[in-house]
VEXVEX-614796 format. One record per residue (C-alpha): x, y, z; residue number from 1; chain. Coordinates in Angstrom, 1 decimal. Each point is the difference from the previous one (the first is absolute). Example, Ala and Ser with C-alpha at 12.3 -4.5 7.8 and 13.67 -1.06 7.14 Angstrom:
2
+--------+--------+--------+-----+---+
!     px !     py !     pz !   k ! c !
+--------+--------+--------+-----+---+
!   12.3 !   -4.5 !    7.8 !   1 ! A !
!    1.4 !    3.4 !   -0.7 !   2 ! A !
+--------+--------+--------+-----+---+
This chain:
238
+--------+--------+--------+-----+---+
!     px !     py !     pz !   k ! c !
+--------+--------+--------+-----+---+
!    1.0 !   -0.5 !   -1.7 !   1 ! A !
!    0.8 !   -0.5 !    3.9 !   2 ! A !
!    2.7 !   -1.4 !    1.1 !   3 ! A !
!    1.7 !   -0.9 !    3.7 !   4 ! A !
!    3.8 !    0.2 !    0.8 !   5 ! A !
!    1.3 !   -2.2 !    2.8 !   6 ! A !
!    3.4 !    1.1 !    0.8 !   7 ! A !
!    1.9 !    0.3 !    2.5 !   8 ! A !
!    2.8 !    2.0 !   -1.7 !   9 ! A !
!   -0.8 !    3.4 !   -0.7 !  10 ! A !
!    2.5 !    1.5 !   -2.5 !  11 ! A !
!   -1.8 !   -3.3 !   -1.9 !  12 ! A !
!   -3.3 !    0.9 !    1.0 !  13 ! A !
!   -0.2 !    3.3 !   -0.8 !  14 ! A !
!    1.7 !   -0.3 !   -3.2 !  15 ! A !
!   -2.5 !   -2.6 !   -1.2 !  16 ! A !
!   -3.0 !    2.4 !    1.1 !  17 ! A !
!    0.9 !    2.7 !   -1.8 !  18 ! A !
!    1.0 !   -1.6 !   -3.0 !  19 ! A !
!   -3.2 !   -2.1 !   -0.1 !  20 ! A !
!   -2.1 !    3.1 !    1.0 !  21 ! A !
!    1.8 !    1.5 !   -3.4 !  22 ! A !
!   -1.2 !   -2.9 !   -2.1 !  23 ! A !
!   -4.0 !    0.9 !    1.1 !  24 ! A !
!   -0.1 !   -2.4 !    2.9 !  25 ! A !
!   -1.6 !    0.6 !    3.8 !  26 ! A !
!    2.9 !   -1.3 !    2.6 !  27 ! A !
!   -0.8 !   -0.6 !    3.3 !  28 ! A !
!    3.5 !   -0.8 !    2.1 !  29 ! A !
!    0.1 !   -2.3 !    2.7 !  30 ! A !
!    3.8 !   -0.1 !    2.2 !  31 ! A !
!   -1.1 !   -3.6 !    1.6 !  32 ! A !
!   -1.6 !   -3.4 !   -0.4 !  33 ! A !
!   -3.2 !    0.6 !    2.9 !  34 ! A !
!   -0.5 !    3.1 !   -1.4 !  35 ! A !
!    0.4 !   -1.1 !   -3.9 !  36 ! A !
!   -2.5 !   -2.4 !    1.4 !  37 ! A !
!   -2.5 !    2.0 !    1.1 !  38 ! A !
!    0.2 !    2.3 !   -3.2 !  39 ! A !
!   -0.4 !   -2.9 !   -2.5 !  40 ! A !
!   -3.1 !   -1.3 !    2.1 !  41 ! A !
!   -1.7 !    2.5 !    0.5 !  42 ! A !
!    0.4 !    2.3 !   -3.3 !  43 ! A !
!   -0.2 !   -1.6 !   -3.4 !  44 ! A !
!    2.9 !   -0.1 !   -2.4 !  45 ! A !
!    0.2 !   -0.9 !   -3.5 !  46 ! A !
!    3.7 !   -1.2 !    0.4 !  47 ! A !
!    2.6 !   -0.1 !    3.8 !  48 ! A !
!    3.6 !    0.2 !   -0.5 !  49 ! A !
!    1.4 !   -2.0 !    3.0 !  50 ! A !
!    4.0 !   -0.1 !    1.3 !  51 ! A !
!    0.1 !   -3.4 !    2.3 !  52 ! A !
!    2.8 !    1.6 !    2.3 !  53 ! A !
!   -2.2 !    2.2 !    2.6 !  54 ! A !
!   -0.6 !    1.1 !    3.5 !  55 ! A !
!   -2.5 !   -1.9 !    2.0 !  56 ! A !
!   -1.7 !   -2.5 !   -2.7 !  57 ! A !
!    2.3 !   -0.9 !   -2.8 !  58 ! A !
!   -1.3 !   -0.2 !   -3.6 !  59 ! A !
!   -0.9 !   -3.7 !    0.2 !  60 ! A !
!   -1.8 !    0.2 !    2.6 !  61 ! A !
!   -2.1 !    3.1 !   -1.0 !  62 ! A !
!   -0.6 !   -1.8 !   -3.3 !  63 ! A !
!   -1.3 !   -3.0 !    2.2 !  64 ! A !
!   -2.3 !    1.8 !    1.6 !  65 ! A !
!   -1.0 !    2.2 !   -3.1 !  66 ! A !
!   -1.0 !   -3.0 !   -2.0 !  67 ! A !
!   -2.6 !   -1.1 !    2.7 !  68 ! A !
!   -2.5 !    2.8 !   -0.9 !  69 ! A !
!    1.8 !    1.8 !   -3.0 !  70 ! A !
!    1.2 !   -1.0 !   -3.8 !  71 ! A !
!    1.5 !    3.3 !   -0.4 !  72 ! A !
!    3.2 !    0.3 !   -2.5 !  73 ! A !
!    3.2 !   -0.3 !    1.6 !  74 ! A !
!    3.2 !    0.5 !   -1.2 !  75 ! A !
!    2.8 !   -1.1 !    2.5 !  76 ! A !
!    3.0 !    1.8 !    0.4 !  77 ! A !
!    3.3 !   -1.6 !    1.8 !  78 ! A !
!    3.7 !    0.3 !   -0.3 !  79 ! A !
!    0.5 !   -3.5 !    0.6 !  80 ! A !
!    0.7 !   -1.5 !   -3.6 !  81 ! A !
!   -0.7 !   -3.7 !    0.8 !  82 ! A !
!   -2.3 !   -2.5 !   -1.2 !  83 ! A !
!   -1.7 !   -1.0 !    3.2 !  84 ! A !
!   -0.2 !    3.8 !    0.9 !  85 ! A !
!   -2.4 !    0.3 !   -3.1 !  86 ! A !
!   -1.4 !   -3.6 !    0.2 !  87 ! A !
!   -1.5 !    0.9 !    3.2 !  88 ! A !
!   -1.0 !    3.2 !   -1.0 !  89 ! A !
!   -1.7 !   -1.4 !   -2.7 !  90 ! A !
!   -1.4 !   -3.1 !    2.2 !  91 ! A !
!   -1.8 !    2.6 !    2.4 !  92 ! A !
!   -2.1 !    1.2 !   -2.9 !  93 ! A !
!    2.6 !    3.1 !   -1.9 !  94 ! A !
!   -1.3 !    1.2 !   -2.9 !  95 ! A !
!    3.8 !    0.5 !   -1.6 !  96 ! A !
!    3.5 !    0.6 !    1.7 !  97 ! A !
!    2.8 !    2.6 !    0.0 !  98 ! A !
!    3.5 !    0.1 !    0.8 !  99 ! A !
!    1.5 !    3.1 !    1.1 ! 100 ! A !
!    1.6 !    2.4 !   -1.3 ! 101 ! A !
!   -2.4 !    0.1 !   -2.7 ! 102 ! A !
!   -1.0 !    2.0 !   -2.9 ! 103 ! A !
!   -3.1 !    2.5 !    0.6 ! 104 ! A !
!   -1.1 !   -0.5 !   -4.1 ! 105 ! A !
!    0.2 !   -4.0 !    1.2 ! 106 ! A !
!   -1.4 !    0.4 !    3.1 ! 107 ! A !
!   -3.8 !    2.4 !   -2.1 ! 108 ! A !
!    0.4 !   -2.3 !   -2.3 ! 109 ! A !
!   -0.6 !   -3.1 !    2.2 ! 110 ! A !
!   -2.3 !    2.0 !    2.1 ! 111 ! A !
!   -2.3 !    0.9 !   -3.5 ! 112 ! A !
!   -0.1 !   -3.8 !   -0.9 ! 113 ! A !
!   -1.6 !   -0.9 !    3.1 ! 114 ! A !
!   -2.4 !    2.3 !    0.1 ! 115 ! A !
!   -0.9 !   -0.8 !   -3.8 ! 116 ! A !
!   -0.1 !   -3.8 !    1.2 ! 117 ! A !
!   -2.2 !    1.2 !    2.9 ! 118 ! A !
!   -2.7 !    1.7 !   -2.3 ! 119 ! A !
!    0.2 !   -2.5 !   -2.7 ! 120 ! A !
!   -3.8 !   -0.2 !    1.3 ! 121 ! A !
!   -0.7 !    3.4 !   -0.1 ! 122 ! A !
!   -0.8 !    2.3 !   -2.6 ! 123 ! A !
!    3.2 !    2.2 !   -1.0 ! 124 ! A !
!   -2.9 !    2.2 !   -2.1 ! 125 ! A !
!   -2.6 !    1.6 !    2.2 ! 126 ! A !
!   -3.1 !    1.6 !   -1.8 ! 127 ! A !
!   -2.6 !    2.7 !    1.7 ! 128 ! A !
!   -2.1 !    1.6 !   -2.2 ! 129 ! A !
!    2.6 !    1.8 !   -2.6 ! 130 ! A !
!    2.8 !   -0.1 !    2.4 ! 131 ! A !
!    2.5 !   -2.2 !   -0.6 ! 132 ! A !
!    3.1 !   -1.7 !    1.9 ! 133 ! A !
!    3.0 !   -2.0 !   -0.6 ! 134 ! A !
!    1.6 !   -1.0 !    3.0 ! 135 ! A !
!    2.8 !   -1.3 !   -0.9 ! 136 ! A !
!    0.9 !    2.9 !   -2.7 ! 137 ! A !
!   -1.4 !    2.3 !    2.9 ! 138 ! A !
!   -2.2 !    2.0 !   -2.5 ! 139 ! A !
!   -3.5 !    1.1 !   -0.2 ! 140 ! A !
!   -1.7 !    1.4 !   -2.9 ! 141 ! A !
!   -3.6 !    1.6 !    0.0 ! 142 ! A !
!   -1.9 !   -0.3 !   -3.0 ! 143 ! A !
!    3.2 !   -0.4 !   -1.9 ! 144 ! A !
!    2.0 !    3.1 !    1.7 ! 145 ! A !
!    3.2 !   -0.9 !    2.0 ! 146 ! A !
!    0.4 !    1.1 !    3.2 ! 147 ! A !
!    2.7 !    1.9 !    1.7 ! 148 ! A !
!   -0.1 !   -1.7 !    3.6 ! 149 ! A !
!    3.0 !   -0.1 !    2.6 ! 150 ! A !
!    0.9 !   -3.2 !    1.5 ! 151 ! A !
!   -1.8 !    0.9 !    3.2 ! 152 ! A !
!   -3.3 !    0.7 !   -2.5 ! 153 ! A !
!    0.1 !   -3.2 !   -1.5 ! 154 ! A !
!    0.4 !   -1.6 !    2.9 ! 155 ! A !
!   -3.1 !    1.5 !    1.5 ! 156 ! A !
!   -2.1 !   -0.6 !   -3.3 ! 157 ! A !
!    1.7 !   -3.4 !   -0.4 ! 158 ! A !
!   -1.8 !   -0.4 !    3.6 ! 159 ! A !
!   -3.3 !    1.2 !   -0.8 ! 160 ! A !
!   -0.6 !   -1.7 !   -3.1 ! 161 ! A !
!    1.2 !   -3.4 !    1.5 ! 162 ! A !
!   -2.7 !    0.9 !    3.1 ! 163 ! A !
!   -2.5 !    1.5 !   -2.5 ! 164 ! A !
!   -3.6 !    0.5 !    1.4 ! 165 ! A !
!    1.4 !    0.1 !    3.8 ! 166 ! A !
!    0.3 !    2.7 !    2.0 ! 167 ! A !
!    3.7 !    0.0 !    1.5 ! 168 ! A !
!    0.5 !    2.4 !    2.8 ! 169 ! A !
!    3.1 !    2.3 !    0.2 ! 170 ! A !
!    1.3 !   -2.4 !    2.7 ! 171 ! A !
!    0.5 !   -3.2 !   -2.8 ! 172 ! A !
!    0.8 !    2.4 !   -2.7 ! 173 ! A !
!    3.0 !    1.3 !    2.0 ! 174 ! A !
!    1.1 !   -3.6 !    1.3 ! 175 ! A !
!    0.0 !   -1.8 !   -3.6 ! 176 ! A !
!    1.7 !    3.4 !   -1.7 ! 177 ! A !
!    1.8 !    1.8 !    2.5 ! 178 ! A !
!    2.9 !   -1.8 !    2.0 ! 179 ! A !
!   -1.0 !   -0.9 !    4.0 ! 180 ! A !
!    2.3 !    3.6 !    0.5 ! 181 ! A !
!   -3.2 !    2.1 !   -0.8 ! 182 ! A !
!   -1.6 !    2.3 !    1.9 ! 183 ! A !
!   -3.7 !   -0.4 !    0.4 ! 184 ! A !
!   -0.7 !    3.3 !    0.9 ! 185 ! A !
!    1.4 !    1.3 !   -2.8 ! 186 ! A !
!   -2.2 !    1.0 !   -3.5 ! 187 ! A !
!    2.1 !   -1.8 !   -2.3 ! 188 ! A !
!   -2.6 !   -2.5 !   -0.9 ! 189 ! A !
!   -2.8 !    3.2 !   -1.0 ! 190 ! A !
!    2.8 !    1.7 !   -1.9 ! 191 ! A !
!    1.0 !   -3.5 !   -2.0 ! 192 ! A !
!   -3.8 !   -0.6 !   -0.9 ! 193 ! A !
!    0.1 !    3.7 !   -0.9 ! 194 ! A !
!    2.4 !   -0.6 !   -2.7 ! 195 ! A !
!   -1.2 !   -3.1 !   -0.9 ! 196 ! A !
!   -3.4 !    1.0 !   -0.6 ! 197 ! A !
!    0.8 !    3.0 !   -2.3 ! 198 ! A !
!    2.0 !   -2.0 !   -2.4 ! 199 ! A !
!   -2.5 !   -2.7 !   -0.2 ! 200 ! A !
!   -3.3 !    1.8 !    0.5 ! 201 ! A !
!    0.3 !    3.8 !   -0.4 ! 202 ! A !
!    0.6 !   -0.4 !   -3.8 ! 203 ! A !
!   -3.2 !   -2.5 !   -0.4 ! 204 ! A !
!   -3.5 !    0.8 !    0.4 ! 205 ! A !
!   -0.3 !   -4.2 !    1.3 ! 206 ! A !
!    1.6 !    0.4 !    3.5 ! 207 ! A !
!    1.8 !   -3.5 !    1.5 ! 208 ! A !
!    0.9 !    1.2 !    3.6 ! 209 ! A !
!   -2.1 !    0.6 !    2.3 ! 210 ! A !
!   -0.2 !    1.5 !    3.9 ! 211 ! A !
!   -2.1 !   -2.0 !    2.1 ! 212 ! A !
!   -0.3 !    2.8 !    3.1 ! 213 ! A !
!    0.8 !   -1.2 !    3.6 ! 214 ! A !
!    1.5 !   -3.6 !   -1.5 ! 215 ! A !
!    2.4 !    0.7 !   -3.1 ! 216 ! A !
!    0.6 !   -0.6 !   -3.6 ! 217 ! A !
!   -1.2 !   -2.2 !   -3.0 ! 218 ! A !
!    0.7 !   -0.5 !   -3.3 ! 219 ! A !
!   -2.7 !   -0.9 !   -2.0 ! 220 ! A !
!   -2.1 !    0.6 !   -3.6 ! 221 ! A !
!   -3.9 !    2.0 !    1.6 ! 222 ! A !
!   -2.6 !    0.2 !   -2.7 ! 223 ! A !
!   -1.3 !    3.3 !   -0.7 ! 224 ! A !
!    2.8 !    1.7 !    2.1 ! 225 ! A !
!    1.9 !    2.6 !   -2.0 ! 226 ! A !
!    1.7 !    2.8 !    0.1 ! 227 ! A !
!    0.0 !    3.4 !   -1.3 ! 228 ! A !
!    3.8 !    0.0 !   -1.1 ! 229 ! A !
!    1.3 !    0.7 !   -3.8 ! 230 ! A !
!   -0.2 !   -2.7 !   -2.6 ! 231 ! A !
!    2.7 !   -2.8 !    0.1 ! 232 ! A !
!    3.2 !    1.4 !   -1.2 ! 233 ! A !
!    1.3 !   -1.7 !   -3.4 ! 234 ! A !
!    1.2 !   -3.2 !    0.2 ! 235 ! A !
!    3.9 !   -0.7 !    0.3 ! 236 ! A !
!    2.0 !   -2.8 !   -0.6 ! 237 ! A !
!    1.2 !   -2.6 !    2.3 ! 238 ! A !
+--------+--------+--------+-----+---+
């Protein structure tokens, strides 16, 4: 799941980052309200957490503007506890509202809800060929064998099942798992799909992910495309 901060204050910031980035998430920071803008209009999100004190464009006014081409999730953060603080919040299309300080188990709790309200029309079970995945358990199975991903591999499966059949080049892959911090020149995204395709292919003779040269990577069931690889290992429980 991908998610954008807009705050201002960093010891906040940061601290929501990297205890989000520990729960599995993808968190993208933004410090101010043009640039939190930007972000949220030009990358997609499945949920923004907002503060409405910042630099430039306060969190009303980014909302405003956000609600004109976007229905993204947001969750407003403010340390003003009064009624027509969160009215208005509420009024200029907020998803939910927080009052700081606030618990971080409130604050993932929340920010799970809305995404689960967000995919109510979505399928939470996504099926290709014997490969299956929950997303909101964040578990895949192939032909009835659990496998052992990271959070950064599920996120990149989670990706490529949702997209099955296209081809996503390295540059989308890296902007809807990897924060806007990563460096394109780097090999990250060939070592992840590495990984990822020995726990979900190497083991099968049926193989799911495939390299499209010159353009990038789909997953997808081919008929008549198999391996050589050993036998499916035994089955294992959930």
């Amino acid at each position: 799941m991908k998610l954008l901060i807009v705050e201002d204050e960093i010891k906040t910031a940061d601290y929501l980052r990297d205890g989000l980035a520990e729960q599995g998430w993808t968190v993208d920071v933004a410090r101010d309200g043009v640039s939190g803008l930007h972000l949220a209009r030009e990358l997609d999100y499945d949920v923004i957490v907002l503060d409405v004190m910042l630099p430039g464009m306060d969190g009303f006014a980014v909302l405003r503007e956000l609600r004109t081409r976007k229905q993204t999730p947001v969750i407003m953060l403010t340390a003003r506890d009064r009624i027509d603080d969160r009215v208005h919040g509420l009024g200029a299309g907020a998803d939910d509202y927080l009052v700081k300080p606030f618990s971080f188990i409130e604050l993932l709790a929340r920010l799970q809800a809305l995404v689960r309200r967000g995919r109510q029309q979505e399928p939470t079970e996504l099926q290709i060929g014997d490969l299956s995945i929950n997303l909101i358990a964040r578990r895949a199975h192939r032909d009835g064998c659990r496998l052992d991903l990271t959070g950064k591999e599920f996120a990149l499966l989670a990706l490529l099942a949702q997209r099955r059949g296209q081809i996503l080049s390295k540059t989308v892959i890296a902007a809807q798992v990897w924060d806007i911090n990563f460096d394109s020149h780097t090999n990250v995204v060939e070592v992840a799909i590495k990984r990822l395709r020995t726990k979900i292919d190497g083991p099968f003779r049926d193989k799911l992910l495939h390299t499209v040269r010159g353009m990038g990577y789909v997953l997808e069931a081919r008929e008549g495309e198999q391996g050589e690889g050993p036998s499916p290992p035994g089955r294992a429980s959930a």
